[in-house]
mmCIF file of the N, C-alpha and C atoms, coordinates in Angstrom:
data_MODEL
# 
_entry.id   MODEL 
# 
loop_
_atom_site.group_PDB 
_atom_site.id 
_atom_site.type_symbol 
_atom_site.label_atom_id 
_atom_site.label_alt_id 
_atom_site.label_comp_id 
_atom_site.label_asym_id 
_atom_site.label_entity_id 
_atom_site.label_seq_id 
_atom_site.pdbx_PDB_ins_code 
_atom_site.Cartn_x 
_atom_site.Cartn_y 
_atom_site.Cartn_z 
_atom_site.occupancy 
_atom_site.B_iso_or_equiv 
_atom_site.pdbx_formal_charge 
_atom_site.auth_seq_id 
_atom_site.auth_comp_id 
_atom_site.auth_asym_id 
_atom_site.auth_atom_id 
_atom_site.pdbx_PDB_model_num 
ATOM 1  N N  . UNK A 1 1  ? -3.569  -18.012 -0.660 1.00 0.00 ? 1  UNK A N  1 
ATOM 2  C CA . UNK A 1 1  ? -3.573  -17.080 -1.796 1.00 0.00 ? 1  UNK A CA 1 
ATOM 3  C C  . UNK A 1 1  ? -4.993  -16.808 -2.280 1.00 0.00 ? 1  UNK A C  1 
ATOM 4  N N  . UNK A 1 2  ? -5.934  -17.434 -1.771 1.00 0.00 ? 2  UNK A N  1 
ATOM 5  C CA . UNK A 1 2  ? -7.146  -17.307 -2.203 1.00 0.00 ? 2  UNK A CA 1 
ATOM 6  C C  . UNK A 1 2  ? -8.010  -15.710 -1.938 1.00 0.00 ? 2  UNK A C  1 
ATOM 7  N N  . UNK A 1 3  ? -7.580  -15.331 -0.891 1.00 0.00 ? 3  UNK A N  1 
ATOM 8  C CA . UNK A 1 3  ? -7.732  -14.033 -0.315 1.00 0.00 ? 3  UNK A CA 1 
ATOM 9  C C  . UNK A 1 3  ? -6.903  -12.997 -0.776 1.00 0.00 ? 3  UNK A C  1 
ATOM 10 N N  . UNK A 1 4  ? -6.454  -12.723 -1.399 1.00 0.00 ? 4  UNK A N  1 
ATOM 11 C CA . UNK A 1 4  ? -5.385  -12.198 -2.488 1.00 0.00 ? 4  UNK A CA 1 
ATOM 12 C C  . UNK A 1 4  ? -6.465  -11.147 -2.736 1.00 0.00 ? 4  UNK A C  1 
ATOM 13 N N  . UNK A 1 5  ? -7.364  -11.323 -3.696 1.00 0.00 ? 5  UNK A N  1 
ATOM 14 C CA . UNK A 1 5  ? -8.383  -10.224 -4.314 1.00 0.00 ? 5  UNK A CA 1 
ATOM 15 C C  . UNK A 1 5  ? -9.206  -9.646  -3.214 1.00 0.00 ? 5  UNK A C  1 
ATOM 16 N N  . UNK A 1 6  ? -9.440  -10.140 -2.444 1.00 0.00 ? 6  UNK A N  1 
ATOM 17 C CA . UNK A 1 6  ? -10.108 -9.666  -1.556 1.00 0.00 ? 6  UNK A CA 1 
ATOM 18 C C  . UNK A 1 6  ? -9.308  -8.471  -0.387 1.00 0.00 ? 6  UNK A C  1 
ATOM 19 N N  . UNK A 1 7  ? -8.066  -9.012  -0.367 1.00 0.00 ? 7  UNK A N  1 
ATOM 20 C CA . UNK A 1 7  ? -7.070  -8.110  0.870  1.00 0.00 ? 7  UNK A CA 1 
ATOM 21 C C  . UNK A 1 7  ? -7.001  -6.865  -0.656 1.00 0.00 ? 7  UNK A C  1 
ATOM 22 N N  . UNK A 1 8  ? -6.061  -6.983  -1.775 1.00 0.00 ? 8  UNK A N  1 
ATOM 23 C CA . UNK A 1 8  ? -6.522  -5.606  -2.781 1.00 0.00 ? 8  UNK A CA 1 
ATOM 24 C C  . UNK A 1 8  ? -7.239  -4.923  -2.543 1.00 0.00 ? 8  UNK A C  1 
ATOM 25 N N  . UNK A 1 9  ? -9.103  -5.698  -2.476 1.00 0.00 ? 9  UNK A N  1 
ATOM 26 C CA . UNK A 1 9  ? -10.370 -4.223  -2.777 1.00 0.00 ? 9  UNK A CA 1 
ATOM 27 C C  . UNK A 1 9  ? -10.390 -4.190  -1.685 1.00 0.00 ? 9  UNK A C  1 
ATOM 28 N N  . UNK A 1 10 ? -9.602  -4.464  -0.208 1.00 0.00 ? 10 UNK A N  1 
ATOM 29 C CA . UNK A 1 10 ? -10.071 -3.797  0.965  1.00 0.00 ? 10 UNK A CA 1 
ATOM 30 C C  . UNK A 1 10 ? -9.670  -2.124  1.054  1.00 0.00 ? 10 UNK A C  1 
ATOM 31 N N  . UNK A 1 11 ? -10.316 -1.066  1.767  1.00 0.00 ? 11 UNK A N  1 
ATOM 32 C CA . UNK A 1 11 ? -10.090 0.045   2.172  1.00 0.00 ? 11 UNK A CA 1 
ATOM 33 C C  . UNK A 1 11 ? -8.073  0.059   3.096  1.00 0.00 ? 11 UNK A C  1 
ATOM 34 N N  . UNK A 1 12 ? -8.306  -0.897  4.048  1.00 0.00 ? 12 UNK A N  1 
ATOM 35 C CA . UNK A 1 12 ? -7.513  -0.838  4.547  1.00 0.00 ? 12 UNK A CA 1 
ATOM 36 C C  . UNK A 1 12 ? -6.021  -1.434  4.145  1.00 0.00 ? 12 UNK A C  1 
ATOM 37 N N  . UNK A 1 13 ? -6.044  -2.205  2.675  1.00 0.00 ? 13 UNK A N  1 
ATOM 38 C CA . UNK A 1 13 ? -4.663  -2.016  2.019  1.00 0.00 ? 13 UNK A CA 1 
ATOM 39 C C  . UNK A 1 13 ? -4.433  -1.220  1.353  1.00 0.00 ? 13 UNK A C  1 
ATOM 40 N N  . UNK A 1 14 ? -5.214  -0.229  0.472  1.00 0.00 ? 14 UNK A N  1 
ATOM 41 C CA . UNK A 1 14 ? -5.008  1.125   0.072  1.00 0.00 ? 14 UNK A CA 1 
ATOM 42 C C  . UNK A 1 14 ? -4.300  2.383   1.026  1.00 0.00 ? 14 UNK A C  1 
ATOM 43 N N  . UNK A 1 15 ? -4.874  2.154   1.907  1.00 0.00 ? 15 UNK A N  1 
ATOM 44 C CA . UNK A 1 15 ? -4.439  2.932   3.095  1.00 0.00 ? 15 UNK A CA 1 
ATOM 45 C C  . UNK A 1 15 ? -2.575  2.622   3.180  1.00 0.00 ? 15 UNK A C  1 
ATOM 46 N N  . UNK A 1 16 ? -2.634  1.087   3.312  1.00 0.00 ? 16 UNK A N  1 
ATOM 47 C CA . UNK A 1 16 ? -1.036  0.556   3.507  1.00 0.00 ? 16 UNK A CA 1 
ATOM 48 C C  . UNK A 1 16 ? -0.233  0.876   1.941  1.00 0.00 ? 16 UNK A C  1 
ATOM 49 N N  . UNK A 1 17 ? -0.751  0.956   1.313  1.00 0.00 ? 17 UNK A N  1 
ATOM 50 C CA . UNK A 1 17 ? 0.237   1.280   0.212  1.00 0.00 ? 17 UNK A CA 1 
ATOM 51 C C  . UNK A 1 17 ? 0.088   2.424   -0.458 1.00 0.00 ? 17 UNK A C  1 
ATOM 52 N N  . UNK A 1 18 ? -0.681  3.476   -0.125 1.00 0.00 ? 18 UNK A N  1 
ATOM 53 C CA . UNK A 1 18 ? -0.497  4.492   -0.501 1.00 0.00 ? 18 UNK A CA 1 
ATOM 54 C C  . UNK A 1 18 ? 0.116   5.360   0.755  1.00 0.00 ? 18 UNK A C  1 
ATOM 55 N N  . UNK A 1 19 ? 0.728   4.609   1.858  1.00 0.00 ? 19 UNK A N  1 
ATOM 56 C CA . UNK A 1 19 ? 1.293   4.964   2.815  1.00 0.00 ? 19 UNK A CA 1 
ATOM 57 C C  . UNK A 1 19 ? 3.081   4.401   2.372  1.00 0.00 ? 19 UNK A C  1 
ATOM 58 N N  . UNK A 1 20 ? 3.168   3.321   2.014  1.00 0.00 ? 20 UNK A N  1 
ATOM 59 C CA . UNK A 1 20 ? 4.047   3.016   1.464  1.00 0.00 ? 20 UNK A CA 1 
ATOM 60 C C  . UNK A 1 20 ? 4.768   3.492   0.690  1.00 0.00 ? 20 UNK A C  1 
ATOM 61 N N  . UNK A 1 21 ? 3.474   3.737   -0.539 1.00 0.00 ? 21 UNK A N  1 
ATOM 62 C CA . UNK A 1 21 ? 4.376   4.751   -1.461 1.00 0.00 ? 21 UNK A CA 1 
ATOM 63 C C  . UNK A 1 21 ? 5.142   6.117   -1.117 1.00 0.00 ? 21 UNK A C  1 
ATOM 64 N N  . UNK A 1 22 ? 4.375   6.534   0.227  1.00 0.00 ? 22 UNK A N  1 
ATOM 65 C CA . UNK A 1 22 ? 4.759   8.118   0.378  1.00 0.00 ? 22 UNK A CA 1 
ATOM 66 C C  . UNK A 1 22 ? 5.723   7.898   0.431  1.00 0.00 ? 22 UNK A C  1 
ATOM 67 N N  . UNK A 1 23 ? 6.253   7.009   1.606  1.00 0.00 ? 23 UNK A N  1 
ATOM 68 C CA . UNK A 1 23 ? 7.361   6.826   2.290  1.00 0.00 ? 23 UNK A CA 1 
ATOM 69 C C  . UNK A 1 23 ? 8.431   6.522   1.593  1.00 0.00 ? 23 UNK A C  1 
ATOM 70 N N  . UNK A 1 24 ? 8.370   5.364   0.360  1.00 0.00 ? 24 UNK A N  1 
ATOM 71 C CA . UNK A 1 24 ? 9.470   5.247   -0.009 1.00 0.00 ? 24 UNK A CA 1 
ATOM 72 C C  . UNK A 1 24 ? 9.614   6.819   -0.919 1.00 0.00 ? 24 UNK A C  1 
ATOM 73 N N  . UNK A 1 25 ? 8.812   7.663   -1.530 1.00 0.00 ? 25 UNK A N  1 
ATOM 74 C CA . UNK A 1 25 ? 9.174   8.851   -2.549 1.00 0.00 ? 25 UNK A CA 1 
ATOM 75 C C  . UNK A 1 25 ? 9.915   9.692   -1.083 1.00 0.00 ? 25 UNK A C  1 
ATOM 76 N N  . UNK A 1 26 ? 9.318   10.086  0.104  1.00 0.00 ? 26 UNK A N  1 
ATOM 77 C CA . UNK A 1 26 ? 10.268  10.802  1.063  1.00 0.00 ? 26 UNK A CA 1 
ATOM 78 C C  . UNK A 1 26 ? 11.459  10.069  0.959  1.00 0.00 ? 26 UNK A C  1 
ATOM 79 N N  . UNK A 1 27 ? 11.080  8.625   1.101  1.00 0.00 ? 27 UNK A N  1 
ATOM 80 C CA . UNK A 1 27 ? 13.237  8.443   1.067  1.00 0.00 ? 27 UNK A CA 1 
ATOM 81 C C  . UNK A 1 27 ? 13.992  8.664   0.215  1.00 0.00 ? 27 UNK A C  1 
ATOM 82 N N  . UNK A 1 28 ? 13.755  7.932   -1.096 1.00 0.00 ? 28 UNK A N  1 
ATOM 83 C CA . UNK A 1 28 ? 14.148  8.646   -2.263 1.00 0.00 ? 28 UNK A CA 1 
ATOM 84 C C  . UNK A 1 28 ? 14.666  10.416  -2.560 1.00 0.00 ? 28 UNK A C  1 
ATOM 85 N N  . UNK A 1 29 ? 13.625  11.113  -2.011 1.00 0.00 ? 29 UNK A N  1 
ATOM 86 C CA . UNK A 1 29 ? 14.488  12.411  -2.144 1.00 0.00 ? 29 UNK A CA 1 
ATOM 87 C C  . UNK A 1 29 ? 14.795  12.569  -1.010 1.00 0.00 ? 29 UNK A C  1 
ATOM 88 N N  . UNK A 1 30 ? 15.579  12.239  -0.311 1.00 0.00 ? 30 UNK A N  1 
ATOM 89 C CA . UNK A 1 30 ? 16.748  12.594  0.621  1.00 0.00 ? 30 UNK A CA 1 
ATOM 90 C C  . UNK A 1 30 ? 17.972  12.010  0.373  1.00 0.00 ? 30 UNK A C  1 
# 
């Protein structure tokens, strides 16, 4: 858990959860 803050300010979990989010709002409206 120590890496916790560090995986957050990476580039590449932004990427995963603002990919995430799309996905679940496309499922949602269908």
């Amino acid at each position: 858990m120590q890496n916790c803050n560090a995986a957050i300010q990476s580039p590449e979990y932004l990427k995963y959860t603002l990919f995430i989010n799309r996905l679940s709002i496309y499922l949602t409206k269908q």
